[in-house]
Backbone as JSON, one array per atom type, in Angstrom:
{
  "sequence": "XXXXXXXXXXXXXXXXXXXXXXXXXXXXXXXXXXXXXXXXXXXXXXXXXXXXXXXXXXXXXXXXXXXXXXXXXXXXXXXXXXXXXXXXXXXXXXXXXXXXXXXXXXXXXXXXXXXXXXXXXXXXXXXXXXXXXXXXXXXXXXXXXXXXXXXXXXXXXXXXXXXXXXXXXXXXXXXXXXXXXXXXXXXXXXXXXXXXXXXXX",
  "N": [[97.08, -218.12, -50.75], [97.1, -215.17, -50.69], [98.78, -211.93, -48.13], [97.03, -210.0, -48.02], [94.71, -210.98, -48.85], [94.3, -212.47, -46.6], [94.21, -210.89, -44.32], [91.89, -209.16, -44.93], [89.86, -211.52, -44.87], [90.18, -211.88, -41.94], [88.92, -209.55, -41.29], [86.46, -209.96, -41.9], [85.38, -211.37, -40.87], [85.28, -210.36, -38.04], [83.83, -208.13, -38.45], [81.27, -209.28, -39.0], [80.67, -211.21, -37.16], [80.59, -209.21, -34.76], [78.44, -207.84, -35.68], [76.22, -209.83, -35.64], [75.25, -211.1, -32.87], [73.39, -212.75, -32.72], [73.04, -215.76, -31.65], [72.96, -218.6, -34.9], [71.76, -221.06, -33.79], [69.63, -219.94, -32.83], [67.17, -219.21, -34.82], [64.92, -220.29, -35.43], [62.13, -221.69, -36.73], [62.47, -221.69, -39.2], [62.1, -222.29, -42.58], [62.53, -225.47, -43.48], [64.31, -229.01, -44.56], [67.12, -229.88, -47.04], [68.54, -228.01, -47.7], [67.9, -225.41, -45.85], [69.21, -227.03, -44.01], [72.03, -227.17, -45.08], [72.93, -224.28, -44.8], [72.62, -223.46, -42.12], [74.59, -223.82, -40.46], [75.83, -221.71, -41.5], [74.92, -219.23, -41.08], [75.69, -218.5, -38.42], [78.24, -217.21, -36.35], [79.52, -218.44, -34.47], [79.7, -220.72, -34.42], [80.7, -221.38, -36.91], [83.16, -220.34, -36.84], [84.5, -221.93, -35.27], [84.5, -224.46, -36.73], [85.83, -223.85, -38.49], [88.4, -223.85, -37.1], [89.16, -226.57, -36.35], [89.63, -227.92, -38.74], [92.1, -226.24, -39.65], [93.67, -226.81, -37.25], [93.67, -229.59, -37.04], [95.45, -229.75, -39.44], [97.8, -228.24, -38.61], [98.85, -230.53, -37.04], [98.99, -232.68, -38.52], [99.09, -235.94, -40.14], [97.69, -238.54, -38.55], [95.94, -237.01, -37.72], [94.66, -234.35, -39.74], [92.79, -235.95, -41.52], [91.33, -237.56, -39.65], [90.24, -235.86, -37.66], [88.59, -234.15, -39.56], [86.77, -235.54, -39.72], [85.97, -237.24, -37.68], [84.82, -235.06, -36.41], [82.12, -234.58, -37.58], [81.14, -236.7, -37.98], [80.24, -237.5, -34.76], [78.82, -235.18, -34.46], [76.43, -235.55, -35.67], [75.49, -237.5, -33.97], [74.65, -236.09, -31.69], [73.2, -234.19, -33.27], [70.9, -235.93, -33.4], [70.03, -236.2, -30.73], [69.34, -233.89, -29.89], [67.11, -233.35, -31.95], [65.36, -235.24, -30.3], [65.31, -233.96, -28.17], [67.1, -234.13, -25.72], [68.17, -233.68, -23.22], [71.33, -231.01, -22.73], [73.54, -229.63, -20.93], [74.13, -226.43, -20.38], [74.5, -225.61, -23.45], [75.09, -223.34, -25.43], [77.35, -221.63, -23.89], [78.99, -224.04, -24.23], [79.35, -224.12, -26.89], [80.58, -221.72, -27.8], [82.44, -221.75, -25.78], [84.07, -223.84, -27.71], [85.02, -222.71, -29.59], [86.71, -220.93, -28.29], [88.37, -222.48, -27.5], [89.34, -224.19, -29.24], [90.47, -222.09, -31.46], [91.97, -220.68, -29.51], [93.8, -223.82, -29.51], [94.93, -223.64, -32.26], [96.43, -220.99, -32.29], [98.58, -221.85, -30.55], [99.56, -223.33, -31.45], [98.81, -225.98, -30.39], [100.29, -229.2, -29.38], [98.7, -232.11, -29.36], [98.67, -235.13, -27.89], [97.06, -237.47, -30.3], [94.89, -238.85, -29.8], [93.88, -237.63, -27.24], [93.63, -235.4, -28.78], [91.55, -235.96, -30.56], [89.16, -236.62, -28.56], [88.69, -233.94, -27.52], [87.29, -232.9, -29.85], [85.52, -234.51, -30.57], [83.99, -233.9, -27.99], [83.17, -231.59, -28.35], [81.38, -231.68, -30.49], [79.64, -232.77, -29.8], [77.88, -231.08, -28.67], [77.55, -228.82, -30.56], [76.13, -230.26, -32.76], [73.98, -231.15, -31.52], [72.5, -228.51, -31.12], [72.02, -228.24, -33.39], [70.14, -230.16, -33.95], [68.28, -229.64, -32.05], [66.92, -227.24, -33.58], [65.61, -228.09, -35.16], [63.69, -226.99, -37.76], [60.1, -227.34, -38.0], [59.02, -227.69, -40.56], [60.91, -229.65, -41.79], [62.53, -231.78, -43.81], [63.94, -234.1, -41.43], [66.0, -236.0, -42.11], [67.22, -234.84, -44.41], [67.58, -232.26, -43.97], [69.64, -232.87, -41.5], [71.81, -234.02, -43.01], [72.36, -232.19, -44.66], [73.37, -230.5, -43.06], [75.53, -231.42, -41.87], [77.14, -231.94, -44.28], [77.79, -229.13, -44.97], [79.33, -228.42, -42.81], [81.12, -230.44, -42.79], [82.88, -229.23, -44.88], [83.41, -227.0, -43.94], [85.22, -227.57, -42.59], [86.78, -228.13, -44.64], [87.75, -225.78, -45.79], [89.29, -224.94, -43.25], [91.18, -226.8, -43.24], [92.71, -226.13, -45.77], [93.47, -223.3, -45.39], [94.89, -224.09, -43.42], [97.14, -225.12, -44.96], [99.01, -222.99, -45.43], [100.94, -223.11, -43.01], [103.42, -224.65, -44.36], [105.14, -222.17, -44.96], [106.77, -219.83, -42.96], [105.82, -217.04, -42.72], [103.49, -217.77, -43.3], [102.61, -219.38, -41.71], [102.56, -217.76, -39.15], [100.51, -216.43, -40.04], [98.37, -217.93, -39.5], [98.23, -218.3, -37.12], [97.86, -215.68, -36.23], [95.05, -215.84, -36.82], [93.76, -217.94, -35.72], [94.64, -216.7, -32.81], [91.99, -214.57, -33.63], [89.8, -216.1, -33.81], [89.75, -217.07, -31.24], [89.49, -215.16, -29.48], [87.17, -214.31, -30.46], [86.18, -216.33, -29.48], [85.57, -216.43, -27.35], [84.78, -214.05, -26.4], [81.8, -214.59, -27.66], [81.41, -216.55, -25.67], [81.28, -215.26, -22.98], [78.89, -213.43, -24.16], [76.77, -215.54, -23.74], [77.2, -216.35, -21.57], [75.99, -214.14, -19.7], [73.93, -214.14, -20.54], [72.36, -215.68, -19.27], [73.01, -215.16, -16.8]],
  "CA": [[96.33, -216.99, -50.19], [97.95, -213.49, -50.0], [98.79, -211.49, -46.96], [96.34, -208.78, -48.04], [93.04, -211.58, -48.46], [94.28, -213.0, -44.76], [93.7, -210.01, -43.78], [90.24, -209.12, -45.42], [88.71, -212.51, -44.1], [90.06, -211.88, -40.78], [88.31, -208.63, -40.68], [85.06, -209.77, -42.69], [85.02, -212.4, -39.64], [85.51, -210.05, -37.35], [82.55, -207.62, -38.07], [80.08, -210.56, -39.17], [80.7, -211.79, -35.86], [80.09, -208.05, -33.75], [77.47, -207.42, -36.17], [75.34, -210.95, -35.65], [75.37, -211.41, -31.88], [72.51, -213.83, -32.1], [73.9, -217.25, -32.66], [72.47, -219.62, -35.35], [70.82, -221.89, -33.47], [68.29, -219.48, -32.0], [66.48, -219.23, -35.66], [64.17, -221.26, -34.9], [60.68, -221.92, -37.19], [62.25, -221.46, -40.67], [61.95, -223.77, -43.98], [63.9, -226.72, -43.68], [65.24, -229.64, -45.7], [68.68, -229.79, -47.09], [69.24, -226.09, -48.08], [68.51, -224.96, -44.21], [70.57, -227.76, -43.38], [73.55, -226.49, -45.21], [72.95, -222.88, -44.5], [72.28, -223.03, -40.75], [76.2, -223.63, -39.82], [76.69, -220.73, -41.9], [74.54, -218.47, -40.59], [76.23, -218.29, -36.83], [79.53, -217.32, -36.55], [80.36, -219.28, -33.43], [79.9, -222.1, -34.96], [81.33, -221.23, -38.79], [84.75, -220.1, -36.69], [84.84, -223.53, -34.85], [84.45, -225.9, -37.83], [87.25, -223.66, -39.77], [89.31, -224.15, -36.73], [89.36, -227.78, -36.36], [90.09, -227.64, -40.42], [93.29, -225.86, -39.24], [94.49, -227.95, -36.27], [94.18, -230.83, -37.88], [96.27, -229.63, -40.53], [98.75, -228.16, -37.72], [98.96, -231.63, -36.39], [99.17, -233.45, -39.83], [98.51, -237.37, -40.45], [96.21, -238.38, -39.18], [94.97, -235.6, -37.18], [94.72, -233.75, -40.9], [92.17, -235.92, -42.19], [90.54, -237.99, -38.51], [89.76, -234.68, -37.13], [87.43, -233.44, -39.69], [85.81, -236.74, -40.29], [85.55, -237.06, -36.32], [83.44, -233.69, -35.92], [80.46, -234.33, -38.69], [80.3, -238.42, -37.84], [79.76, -237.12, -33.9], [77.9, -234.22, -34.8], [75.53, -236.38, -36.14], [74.71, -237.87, -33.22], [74.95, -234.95, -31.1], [72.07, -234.15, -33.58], [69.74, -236.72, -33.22], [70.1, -236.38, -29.22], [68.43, -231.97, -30.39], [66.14, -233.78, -32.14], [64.75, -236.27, -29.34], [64.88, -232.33, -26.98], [68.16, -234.58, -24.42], [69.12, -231.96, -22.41], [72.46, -230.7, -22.43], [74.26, -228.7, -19.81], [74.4, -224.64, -20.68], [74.88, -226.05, -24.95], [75.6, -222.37, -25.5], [78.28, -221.72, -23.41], [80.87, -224.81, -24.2], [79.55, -224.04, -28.3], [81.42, -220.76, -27.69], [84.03, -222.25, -25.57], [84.95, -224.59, -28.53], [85.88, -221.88, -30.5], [87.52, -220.23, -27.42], [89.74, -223.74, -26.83], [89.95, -225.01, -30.41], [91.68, -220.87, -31.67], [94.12, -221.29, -28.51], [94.95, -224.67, -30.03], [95.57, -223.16, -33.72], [97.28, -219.48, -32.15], [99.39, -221.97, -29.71], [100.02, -224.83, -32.27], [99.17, -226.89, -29.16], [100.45, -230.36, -30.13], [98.26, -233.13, -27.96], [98.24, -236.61, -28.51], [96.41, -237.48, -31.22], [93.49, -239.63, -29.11], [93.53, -236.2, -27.19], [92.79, -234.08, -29.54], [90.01, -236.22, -31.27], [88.2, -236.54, -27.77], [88.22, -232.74, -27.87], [86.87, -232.53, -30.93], [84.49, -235.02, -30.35], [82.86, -233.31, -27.02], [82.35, -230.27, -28.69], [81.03, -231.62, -31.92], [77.81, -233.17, -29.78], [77.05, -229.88, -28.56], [77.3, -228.37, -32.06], [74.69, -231.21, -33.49], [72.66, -230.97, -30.44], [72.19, -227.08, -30.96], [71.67, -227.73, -34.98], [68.96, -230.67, -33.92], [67.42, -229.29, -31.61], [66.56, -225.94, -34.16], [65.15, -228.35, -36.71], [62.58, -226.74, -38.3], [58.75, -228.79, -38.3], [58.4, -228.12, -42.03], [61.83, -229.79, -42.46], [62.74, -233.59, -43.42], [64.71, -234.64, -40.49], [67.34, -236.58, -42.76], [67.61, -234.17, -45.2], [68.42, -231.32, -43.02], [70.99, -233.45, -41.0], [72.57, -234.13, -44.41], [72.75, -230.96, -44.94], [74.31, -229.7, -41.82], [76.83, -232.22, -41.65], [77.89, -231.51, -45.04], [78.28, -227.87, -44.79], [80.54, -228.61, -41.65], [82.54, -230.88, -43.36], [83.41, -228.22, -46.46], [83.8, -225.69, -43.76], [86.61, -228.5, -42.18], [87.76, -228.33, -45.8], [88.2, -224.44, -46.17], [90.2, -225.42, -42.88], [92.69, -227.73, -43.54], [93.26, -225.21, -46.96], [94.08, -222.51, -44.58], [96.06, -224.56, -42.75], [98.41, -225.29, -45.74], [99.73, -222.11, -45.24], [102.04, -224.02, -42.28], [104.35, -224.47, -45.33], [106.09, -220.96, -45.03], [107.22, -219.64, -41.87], [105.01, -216.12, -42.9], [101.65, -218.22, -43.52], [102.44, -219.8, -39.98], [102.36, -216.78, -38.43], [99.21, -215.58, -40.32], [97.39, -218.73, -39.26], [98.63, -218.44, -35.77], [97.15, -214.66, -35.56], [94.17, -216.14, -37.13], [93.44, -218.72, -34.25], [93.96, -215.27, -31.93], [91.14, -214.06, -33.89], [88.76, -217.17, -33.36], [89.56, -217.51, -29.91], [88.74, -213.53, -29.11], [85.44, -214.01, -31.02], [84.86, -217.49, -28.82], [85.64, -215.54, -25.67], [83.31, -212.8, -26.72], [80.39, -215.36, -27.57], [80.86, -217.0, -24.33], [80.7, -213.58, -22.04], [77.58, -213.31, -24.33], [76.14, -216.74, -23.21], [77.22, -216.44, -19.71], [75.52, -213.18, -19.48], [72.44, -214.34, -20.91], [72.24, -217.02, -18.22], [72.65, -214.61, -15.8]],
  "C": [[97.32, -215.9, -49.79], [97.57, -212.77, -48.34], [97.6, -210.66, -47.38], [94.76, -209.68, -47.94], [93.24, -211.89, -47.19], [93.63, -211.84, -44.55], [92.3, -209.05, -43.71], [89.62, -209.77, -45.1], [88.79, -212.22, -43.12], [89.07, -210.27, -40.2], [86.96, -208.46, -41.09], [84.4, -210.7, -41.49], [84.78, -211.33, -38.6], [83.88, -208.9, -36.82], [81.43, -208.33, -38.71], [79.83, -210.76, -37.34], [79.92, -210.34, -35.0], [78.65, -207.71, -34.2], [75.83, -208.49, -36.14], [75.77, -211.43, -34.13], [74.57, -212.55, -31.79], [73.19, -215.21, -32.83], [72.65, -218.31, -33.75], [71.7, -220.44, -34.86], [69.69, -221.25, -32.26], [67.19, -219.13, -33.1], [65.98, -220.4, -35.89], [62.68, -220.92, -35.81], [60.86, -221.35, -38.22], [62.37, -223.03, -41.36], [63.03, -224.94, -43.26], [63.82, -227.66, -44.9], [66.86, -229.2, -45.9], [68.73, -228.47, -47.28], [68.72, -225.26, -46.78], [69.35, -225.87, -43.75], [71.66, -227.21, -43.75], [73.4, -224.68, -45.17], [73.15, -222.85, -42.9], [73.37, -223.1, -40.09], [76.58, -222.57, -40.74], [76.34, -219.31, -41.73], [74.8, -218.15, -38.76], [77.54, -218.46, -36.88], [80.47, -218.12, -35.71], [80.48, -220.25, -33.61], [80.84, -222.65, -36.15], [83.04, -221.24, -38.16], [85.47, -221.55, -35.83], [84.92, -224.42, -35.84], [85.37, -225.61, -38.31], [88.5, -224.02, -38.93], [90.07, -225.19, -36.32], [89.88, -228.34, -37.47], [91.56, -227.43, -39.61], [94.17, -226.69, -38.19], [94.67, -228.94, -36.18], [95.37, -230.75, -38.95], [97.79, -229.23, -40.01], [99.19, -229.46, -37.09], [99.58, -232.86, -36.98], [98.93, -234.74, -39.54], [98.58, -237.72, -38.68], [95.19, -237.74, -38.85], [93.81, -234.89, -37.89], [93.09, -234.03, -41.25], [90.81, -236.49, -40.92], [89.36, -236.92, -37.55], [88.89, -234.12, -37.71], [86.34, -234.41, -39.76], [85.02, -236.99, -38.33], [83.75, -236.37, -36.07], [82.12, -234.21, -36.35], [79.91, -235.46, -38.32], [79.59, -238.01, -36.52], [78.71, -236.06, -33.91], [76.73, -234.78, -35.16], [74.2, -236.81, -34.88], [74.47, -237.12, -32.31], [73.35, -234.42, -31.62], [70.6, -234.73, -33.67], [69.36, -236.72, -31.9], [69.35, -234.37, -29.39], [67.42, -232.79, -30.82], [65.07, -234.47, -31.39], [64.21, -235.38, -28.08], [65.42, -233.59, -25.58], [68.54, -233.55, -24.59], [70.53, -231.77, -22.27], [72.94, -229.43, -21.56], [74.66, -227.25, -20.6], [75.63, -225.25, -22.46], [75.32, -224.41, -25.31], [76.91, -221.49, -25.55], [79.16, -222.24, -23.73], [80.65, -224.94, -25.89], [80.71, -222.85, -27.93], [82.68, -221.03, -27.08], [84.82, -222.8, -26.52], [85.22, -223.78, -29.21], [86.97, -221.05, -29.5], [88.77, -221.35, -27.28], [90.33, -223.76, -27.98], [91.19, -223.04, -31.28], [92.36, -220.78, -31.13], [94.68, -222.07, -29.05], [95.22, -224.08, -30.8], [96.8, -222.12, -33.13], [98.41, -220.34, -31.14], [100.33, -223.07, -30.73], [100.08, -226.0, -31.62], [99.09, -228.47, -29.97], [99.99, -231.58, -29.31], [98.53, -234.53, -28.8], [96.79, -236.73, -29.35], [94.68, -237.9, -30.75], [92.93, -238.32, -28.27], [92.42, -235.44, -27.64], [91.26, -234.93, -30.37], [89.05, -236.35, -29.83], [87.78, -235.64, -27.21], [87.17, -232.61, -28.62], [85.23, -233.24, -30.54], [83.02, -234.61, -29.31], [82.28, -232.52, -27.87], [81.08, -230.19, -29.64], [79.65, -232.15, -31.12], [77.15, -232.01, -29.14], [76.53, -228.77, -29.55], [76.25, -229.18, -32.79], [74.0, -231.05, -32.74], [71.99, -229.75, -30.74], [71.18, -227.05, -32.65], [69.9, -228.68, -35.14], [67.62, -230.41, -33.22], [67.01, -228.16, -32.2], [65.41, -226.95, -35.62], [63.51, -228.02, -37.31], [61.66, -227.52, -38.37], [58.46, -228.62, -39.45], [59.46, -229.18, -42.25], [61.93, -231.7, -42.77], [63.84, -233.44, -42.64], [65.98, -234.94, -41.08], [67.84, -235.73, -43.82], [68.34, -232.93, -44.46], [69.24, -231.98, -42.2], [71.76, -233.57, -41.85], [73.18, -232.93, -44.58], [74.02, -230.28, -44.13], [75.49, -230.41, -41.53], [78.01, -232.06, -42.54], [78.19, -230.13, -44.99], [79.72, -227.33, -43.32], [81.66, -229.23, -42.31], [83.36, -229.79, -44.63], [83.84, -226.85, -45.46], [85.3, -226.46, -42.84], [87.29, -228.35, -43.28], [88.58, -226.79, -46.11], [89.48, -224.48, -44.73], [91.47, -225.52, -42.88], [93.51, -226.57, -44.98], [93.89, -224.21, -46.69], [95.23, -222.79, -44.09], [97.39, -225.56, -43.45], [99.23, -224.08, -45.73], [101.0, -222.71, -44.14], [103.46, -224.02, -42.95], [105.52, -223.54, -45.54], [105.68, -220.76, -43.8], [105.82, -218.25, -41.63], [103.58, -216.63, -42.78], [101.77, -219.06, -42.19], [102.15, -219.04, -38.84], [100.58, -215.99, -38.3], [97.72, -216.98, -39.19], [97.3, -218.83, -37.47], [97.74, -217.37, -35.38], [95.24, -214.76, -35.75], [93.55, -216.71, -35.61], [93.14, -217.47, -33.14], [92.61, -214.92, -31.71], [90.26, -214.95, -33.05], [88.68, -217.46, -32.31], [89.03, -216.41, -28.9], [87.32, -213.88, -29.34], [84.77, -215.2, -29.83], [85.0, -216.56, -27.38], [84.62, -214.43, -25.38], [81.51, -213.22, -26.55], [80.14, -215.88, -26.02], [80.32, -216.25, -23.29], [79.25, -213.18, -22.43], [76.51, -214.36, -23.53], [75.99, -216.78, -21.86], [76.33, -214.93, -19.46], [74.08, -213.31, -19.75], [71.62, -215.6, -20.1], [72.39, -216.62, -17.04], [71.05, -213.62, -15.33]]
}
């Protein structure tokens, strides 16, 4: 990936994000099945910039961070989703979705290096507030298992665009880019959250 596309995603992210304030999981009472399942993490950016950044800090982290970390998110996510589905309440789900992109872009922009058990019990909180948000939206036309399918897989492929990013590591220049990247994702979660917290005021 060239310096000049870094720089085109980071700014196609940038006004997606200003331009779609409402997050994903407030579209609420469309089609479902698998094809809203794999759309509906790609229609909210607070969510799309968290899955790519766990991709990345796994890959900053390398074995077995690399590959535990994305497999982590989607298996928890899962259940995270069936707990939306059942309408278990979670504590201001909004809020610590946006934080995880606010924590997980510090880790990438810091290269914070935790213990490995750490960082997957990061990953892991966040990921049942991310399924909770995607189960509790699930459409009543939708099959249940099909749209979880869905959404799990579209997380994991956006863990994969990720870790692909986060081969840049490799050169000192694509360390840097991925570093200002994280910046990005952690501005945008800081942004979402001020939204959330404001909308809770």
């Amino acid at each position: 990936m060239s310096t000049r596309h870094t720089i085109n995603a980071l700014t196609a992210i940038a006004i997606l994000a200003l331009a779609q304030p409402a997050f994903a999981h407030e579209q609420a009472g469309v089609g479902g099945g698998l094809a809203q399942g794999l759309l509906h993490p790609l229609t909210g950016v607070d969510h799309l910039i968290a899955m790519v950044a766990v991709g990345i800090w796994g890959a900053q982290l390398g074995a077995p961070a690399i590959w535990v970390l994305p497999i982590t998110f989607p298996l928890v996510m899962a259940l995270g989703g069936v707990l939306g589905v059942l309408k278990v309440p979670l504590p201001v789900p909004e809020a610590v979705i946006a934080m995880s992109a606010l924590v997980l872009g510090a880790a990438v922009a810091l290269r914070l290096r935790l213990p490995f058990a750490v960082a997957a019990i990061i990953v892991a909180v966040f990921a049942i507030f991310h399924g909770h948000a995607h189960g509790a939206e699930l459409p009543t036309s939708a099959n249940p298992l099909a749209y979880g399918l869905g959404f799990v897989v579209a997380t994991g492929l956006l863990h994969l665009c990720g870790i692909l990013i986060g081969a840049l590591t490799r050169w000192s220049a694509g360390e840097r880019l991925i570093q200002g990247l994280g910046v990005v994702i952690a501005i945008l979660g800081g942004y979402f959250l001020a939204h959330s917290i404001g909308a809770l005021a």
